[in-house]
C-alpha positions as CSV (number, residue, x, y, z in Angstrom):
1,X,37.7,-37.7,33.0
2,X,38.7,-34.0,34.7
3,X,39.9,-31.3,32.1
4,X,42.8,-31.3,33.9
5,X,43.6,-34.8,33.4
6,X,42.2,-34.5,30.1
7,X,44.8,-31.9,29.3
8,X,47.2,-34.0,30.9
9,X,47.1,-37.2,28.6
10,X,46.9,-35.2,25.3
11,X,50.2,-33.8,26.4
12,X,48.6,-30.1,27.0
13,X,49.4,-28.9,30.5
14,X,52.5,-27.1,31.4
15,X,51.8,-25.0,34.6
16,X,49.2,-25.2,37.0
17,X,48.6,-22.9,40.2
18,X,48.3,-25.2,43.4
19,X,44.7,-26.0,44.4
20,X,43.6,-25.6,40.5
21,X,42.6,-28.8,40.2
22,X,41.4,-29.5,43.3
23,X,39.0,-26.3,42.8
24,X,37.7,-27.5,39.3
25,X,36.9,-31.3,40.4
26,X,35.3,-29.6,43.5
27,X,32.9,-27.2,41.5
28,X,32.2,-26.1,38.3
29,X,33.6,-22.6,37.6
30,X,34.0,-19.7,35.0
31,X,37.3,-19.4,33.4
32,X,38.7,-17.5,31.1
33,X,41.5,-17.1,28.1
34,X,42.6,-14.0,26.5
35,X,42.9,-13.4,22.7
36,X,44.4,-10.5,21.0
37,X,42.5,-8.7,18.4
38,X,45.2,-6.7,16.5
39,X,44.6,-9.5,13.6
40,X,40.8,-9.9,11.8
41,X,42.0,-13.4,11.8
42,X,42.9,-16.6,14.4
43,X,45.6,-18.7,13.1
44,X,46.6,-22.0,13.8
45,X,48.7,-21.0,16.7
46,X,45.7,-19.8,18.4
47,X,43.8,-23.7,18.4
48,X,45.6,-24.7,21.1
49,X,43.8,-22.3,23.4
50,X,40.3,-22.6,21.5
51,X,41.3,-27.0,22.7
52,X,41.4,-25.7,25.8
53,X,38.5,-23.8,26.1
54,X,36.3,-26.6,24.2
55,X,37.5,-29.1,27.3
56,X,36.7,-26.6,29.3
57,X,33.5,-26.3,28.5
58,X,33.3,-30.3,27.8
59,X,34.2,-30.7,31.3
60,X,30.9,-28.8,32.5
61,X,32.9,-25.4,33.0
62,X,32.0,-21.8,31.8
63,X,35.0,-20.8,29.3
64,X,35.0,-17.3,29.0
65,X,36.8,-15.9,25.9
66,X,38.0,-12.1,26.7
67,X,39.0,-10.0,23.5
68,X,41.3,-7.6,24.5
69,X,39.4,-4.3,22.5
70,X,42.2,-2.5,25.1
71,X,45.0,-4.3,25.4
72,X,45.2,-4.7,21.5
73,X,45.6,-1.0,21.5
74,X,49.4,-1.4,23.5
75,X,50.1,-4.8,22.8
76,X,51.9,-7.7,24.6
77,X,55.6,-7.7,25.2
78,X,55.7,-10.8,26.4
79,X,58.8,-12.6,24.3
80,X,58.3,-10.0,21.4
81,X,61.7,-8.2,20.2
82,X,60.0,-5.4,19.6
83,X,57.2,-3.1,19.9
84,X,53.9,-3.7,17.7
85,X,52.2,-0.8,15.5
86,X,48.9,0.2,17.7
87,X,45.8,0.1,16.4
88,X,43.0,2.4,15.7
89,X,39.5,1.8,17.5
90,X,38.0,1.7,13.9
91,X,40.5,-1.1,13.3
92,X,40.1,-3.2,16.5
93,X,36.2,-3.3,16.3
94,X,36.3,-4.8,12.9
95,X,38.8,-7.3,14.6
96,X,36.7,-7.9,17.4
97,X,33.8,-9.0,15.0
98,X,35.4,-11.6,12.9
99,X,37.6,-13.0,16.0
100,X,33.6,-13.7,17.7
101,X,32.2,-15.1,14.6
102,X,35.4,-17.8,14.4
103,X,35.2,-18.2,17.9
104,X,31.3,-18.8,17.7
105,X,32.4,-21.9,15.5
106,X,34.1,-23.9,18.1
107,X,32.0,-22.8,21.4
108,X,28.8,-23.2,22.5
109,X,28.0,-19.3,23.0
110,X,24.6,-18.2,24.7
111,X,23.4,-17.8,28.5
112,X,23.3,-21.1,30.0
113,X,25.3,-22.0,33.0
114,X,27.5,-24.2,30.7
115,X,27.5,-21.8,27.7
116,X,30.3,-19.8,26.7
117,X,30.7,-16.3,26.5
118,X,32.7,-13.4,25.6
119,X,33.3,-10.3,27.0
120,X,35.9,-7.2,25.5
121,X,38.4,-5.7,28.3
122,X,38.1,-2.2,26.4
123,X,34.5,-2.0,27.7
124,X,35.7,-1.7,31.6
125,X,38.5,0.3,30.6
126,X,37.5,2.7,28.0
127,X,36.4,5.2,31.1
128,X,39.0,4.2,33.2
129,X,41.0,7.6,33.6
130,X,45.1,7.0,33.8
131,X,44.8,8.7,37.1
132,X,42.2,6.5,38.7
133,X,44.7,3.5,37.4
134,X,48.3,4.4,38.5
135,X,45.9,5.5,42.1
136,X,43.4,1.9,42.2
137,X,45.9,-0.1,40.5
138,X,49.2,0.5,39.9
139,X,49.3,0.5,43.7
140,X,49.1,-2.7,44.4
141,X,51.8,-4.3,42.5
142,X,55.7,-2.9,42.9
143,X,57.9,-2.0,40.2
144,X,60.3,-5.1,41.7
145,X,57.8,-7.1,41.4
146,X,57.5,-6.5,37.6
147,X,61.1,-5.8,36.7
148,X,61.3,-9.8,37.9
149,X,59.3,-11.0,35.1
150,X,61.2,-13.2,32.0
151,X,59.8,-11.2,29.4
152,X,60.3,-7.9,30.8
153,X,63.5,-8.9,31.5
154,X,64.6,-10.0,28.0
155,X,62.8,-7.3,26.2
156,X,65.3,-4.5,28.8
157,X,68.3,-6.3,27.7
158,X,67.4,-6.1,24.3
159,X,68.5,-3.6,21.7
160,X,65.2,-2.0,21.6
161,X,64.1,-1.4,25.2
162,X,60.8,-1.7,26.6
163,X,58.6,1.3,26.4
164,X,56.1,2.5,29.7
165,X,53.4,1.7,27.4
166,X,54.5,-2.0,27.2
167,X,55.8,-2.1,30.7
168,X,51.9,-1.0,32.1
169,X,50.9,-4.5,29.9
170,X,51.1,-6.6,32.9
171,X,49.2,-4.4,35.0
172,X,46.6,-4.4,33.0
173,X,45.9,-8.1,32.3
174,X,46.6,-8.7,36.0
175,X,43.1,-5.6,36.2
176,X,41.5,-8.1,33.6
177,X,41.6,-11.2,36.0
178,X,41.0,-8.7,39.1
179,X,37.5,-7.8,36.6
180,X,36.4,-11.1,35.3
181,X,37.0,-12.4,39.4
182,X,35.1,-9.9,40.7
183,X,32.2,-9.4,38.5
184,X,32.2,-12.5,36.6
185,X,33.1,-15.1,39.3
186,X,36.0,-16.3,36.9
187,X,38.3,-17.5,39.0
188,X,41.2,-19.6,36.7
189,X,43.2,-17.7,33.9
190,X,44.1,-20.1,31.4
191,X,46.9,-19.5,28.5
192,X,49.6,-20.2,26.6
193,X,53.2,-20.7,28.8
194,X,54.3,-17.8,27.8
195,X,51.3,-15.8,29.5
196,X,52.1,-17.1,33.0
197,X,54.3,-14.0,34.4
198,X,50.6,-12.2,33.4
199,X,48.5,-14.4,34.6
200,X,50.6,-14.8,38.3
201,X,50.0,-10.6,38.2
202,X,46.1,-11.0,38.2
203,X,46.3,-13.5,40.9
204,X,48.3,-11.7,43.2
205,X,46.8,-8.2,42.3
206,X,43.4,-10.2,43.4
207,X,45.1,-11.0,46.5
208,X,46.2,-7.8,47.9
209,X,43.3,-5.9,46.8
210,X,40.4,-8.0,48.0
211,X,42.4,-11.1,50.2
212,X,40.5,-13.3,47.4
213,X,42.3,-16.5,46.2
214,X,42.5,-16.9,42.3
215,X,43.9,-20.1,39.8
216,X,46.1,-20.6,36.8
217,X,47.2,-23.1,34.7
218,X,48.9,-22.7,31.4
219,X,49.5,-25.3,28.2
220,X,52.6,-25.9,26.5
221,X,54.0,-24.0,23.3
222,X,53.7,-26.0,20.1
223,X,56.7,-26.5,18.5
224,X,57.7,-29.1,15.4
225,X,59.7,-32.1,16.3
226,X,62.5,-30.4,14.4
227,X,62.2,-27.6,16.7
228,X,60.9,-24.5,13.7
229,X,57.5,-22.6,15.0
230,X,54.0,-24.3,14.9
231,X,52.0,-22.8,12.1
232,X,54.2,-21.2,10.2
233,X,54.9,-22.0,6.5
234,X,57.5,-20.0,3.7
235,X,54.1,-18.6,2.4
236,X,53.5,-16.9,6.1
237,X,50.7,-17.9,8.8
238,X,48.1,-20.7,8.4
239,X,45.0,-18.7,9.1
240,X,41.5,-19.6,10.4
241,X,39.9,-16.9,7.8
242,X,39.3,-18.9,4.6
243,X,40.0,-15.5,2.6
244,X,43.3,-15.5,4.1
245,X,44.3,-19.3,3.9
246,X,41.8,-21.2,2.1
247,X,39.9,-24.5,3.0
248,X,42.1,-26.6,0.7
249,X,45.9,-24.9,1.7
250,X,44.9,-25.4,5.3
251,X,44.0,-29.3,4.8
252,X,47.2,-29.9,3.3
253,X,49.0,-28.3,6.1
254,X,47.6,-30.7,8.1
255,X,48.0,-33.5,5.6
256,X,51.5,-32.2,5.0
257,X,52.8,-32.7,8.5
258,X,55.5,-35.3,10.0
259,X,54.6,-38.7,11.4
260,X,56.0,-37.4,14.9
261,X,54.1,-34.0,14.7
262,X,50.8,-35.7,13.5
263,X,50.9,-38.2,16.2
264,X,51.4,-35.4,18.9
265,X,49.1,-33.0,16.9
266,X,46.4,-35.7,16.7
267,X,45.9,-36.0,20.9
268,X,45.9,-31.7,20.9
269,X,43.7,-30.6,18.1
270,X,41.0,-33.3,17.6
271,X,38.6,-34.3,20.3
272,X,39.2,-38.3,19.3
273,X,39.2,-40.4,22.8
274,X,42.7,-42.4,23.9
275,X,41.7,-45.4,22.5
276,X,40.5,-44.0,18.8
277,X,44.2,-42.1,18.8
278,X,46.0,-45.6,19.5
279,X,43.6,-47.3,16.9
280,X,44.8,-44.6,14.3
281,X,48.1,-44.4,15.1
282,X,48.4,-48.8,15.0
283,X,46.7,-48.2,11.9
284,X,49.8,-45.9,10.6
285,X,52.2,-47.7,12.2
286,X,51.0,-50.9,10.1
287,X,51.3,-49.3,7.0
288,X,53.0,-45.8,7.0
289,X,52.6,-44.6,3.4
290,X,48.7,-44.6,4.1
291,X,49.6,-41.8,6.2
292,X,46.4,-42.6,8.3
293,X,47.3,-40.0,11.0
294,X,47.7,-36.9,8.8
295,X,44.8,-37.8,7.2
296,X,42.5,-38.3,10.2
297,X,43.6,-34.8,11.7
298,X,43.4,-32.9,8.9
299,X,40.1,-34.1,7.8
300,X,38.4,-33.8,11.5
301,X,40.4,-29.9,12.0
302,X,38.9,-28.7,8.6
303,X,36.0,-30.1,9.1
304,X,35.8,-28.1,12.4
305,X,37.4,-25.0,11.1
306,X,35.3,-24.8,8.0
307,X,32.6,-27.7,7.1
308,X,32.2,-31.0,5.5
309,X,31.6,-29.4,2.5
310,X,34.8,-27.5,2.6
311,X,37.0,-30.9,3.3
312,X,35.6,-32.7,0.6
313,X,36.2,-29.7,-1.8
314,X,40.3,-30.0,-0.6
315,X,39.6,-33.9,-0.8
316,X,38.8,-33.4,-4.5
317,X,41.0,-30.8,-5.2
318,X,43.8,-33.1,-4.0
319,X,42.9,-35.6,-6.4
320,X,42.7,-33.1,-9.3
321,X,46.1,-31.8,-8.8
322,X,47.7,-35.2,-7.6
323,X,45.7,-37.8,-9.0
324,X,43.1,-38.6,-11.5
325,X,40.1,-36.4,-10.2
326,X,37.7,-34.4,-12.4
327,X,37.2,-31.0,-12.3
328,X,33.3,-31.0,-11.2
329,X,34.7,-29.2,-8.0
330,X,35.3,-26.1,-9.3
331,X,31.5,-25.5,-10.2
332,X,31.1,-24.7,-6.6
333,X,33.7,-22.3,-6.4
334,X,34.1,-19.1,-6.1
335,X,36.9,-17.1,-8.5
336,X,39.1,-15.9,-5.5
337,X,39.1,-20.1,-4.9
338,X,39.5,-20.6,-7.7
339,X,42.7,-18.8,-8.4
340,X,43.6,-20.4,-4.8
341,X,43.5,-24.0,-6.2
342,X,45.9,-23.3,-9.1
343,X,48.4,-20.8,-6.9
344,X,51.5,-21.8,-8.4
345,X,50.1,-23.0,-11.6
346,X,50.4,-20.8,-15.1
347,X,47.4,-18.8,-16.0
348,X,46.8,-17.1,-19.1
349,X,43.3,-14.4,-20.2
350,X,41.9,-14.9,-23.4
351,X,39.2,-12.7,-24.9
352,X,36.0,-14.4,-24.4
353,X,34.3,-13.0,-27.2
354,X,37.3,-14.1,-30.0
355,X,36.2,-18.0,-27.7
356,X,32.5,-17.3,-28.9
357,X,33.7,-17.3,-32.1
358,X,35.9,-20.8,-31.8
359,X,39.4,-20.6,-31.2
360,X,41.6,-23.4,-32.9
361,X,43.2,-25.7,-30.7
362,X,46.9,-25.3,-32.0
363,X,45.8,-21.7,-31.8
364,X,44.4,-21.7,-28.4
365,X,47.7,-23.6,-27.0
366,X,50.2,-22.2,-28.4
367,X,49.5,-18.4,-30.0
368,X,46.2,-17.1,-27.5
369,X,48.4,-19.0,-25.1
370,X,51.6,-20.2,-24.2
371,X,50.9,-23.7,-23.3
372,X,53.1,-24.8,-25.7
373,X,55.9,-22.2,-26.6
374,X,54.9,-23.3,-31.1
375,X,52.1,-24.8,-32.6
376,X,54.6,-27.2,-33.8
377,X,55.1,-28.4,-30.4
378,X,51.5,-28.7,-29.6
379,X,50.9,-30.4,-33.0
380,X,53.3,-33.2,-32.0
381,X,52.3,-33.6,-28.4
382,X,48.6,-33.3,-29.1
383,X,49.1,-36.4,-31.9
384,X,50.9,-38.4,-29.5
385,X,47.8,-38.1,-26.9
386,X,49.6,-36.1,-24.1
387,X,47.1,-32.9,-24.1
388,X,43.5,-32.6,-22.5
389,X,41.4,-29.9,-22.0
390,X,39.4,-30.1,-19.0
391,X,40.6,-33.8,-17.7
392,X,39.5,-35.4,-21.9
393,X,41.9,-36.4,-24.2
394,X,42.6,-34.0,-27.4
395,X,44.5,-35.3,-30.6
396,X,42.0,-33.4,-33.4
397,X,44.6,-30.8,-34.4
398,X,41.4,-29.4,-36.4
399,X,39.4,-29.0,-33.7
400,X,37.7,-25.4,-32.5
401,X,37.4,-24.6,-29.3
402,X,34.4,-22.2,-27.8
403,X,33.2,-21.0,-25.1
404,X,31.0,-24.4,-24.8
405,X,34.0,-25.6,-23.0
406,X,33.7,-23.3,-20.7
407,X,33.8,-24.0,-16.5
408,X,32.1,-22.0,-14.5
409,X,31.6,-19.8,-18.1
410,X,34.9,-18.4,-17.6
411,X,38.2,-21.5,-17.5
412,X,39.5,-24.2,-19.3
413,X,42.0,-26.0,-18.1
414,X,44.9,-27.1,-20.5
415,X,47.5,-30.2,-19.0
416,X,50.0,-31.0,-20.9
417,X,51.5,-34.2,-20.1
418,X,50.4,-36.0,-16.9
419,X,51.2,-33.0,-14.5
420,X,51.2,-30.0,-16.3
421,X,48.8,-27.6,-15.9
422,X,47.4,-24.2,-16.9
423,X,45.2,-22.6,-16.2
424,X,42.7,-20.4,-19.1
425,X,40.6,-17.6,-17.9
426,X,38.1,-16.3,-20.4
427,X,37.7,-12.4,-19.5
């Protein structure tokens, strides 16, 4: 199958440049997608244009993944209400680090024909004077031309304007393409539908300056089926960066999405054939509560985001906090994790050395902690066999606690009831 129709049938492809497909079923060529490095992080909103680069380079392509070290420092106005903070060079090299290690995890990288590679627009324009751009460049596309453009149009009927900074955005992606054409034979821009005003710049600034003929094609905008933004949540973005979203929150975002999303999701995010898809979804469809399609996609996405160790860590976690798992799966965690897995879930310090000593249990529940708001309370739940420490049932009221109970030699973990929980850190 063509990456083009491969994009087609996962429901992918939105615009596409005459002769595109033509051109990549004829020969295999370079291509390229821009990512913007003003984050140290990719989010979930960014997989759709990793996808595309991975068929890419399934399809026997070169995928060439520019991180845009310059245009991070103006920013894209593209559909934006308003002008982004600008970032120091400091700033964007740190970014441009982490974005080609999380990048390095879904592409072949190296120097083969087929291998991907990656290449940082401020390294052709950091001695680029602005007089040798308005004269080489700003030339060759007019002002009408620009002024045309949806999102500069939007952004100049807008409350905030649209700065000359901004405006000089789309002539210098359309340099990018003219660049990567030119001295990296790359000659399709891929991207999100909402790059394609950009994209149609490069091409045509190609045109006029050298008569050479250039390709685009662009992929739809994920949405939900009830029409909120992909990859947003109340808690903020769903990021690739397990320090900023970690492995077990992002495999219940995937676990946590609708029937209609995860069947849509499924064909865009996972490399699964036609006929594995229909298998899983016939599998759903036969019993819905299984929820067979959530789970297939957010095992085979964390999996590739992070590592089969990290999916079966959210996989027990799950069935810690939602079911009847032990707690063995916090040995391999670290504390930041740790505090991850019981976000939302009471925590209380105790003084490790007063644990050393024993502690109680009436005393570690309901006065070292608050558990139980009186010892009186935890006396009477405790006798009627609704408290465990650490997944075992407690109903010795005598019993002393130490430091012996210890995970990771600094939690316990106090439920009371079947889904209460609390977390004890020993400091």
């Amino acid at each position: 199958m063509s990456f083009v129709e491969e994009l087609r049938w996962r429901g992918m492809l939105q615009d596409i440049m005459p002769g595109t497909e033509d051109l990549l079923n004829k020969e295999k060529v370079s291509g390229y997608i821009g990512f913007d490095p003003t984050g140290d992080s990719l989010h979930v909103g960014h997989l759709t244009q990793i996808m595309t680069l991975i068929h890419f380079q399934n399809a026997g392509h070169k995928p060439v993944a520019l991180v845009g070290g310059a245009t991070g420092m103006i920013g894209d106005p593209s559909f934006k209400s308003a002008e982004r903070n600008l970032l120091n060079e400091e700033t964007l090299q740190h970014n441009l680090d982490c974005l080609k290690n999380q990048l390095a995890k879904f592409l072949n990288f190296g120097d083969g024909e087929n291998d991907a590679k990656m290449v940082n627009n401020y390294d052709w324009f950091k001695d680029f004077s602005f007089l040798e751009f308005i004269r080489d460049v700003g030339k060759l596309i007019t002002v009408n031309y620009m002024m045309a453009k949806d999102s500069v149009k939007k952004r100049l009927e807008g409350d905030n304007g649209l700065s000359f900074t901004e405006f000089t955005y789309q002539l210098i992606q359309g340099y990018d393409f003219y660049y990567l054409w030119k001295h990296h034979n790359c000659k399709i821009q891929m991207g999100g539908s909402d790059q394609w005003g950009n994209i149609v710049t490069g091409s045509e600034m190609i045109r006029r300056q050298d008569q050479g003929t250039a390709y685009a094609l662009t992929t739809q905008l994920i949405k939900k089926a009830d029409g909120q933004k992909f990859g947003k949540t109340e808690s903020g973005a769903i990021w690739l960066d397990p320090k900023k979203t970690s492995p077990y929150k992002y495999y219940q975002f995937w676990l946590n999405t609708s029937d209609d999303d995860a069947k849509n999701w499924i064909r865009i995010f996972t490399l699964k054939t036609e006929a594995e898809i229909n298998a899983i979804i016939a599998e759903h469809d036969a019993a819905p509560h299984t929820r067979a399609v959530q789970k297939a996609l957010a095992k085979d996405i964390t999996i590739r985001t992070h590592s089969e160790k990290d999916y079966e860590t959210a996989i027990k976690t799950s069935e810690f906090l939602f079911g009847n798992g032990s707690l063995d799966f916090i040995a391999d965690l670290q504390h930041d994790a740790v505090l991850e897995v019981f976000d939302g879930v009471p925590q209380f310090e105790i003084n490790k050395s007063d644990l050393a000593a024993g502690i109680n249990v009436l005393d570690l529940l309901a006065v070292e902690t608050q558990v139980f708001p009186s010892k009186g309370e935890a006396r009477k739940m405790l006798q009627g066999g609704g408290v465990a420490i650490n997944k075992e049932k407690i109903n010795d009221i005598e019993l002393t606690i130490n430091t012996s109970s210890l995970i990771n030699s600094q939690y316990i973990v106090a439920q009371r009831g079947k889904k209460n929980y609390f977390l004890i850190i020993a400091k």
